[in-house]
N, C-alpha and C positions, 0 to 999 in steps of 0.2 A: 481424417476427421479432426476439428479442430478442439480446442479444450473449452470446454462451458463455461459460460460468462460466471455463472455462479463458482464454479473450482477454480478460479483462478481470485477471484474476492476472499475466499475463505483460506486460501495458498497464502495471500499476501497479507490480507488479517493476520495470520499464524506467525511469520516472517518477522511484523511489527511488533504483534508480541512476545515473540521472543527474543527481539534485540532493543527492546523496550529497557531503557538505564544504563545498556552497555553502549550504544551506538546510535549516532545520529542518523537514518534511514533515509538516504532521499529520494525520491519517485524513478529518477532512472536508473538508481543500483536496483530497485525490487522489480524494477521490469527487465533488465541485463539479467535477473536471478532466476526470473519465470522462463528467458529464453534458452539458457541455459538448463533447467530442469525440463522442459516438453521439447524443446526444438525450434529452429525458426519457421517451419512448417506446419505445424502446430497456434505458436503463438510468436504475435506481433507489438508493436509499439502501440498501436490504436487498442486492442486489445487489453492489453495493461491499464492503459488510459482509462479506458471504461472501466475497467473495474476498481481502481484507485477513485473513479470519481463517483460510483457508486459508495464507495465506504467513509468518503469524505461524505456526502449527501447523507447520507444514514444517520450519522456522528457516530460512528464507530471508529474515526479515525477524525485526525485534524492536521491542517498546516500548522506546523513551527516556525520560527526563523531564529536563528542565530549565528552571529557571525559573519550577516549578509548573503549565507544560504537558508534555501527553504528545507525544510523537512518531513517525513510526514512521521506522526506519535500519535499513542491514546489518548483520547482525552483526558485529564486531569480531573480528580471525580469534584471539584468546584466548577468546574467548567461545565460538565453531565449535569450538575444540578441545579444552573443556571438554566441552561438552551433548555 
């Protein structure tokens, strides 16, 4: 049985926030972290995907870049209170 779209958004929310000031997070360490934690039987690359694009969609999460990589972080609460 595979992991619910929802538990893996809420997994990966958690993930961002609590590496949220220490570390820049980018979409394929939190998906290397989620396969790692359930399995690859479990969970996939497209899996991930959907659910990183669900939390960007939301605004509960946002692309960064720095450095010439992207990132994914919380919104910055000027940023929440503009969108």
């Amino acid at each position: 049985m595979a992991v619910p779209l929802e538990t893996l958004v809420e997994e990966i929310y958690k993930m961002v926030v609590d590496l949220q000031g220490k570390k820049n997070v980018r979409a394929m360490s939190l998906t290397k972290a989620m396969i790692d934690k359930y399995g690859a039987g479990e969970v996939n690359k497209e899996d991930c995907k959907h659910a990183i694009r669900q939390l960007i969609d939301s605004g509960r999460c946002v692309y960064g870049y720095y450095g010439g990589e992207s990132f994914i972080t919380i919104p910055r609460k000027e940023e929440a209170a503009s969108g």
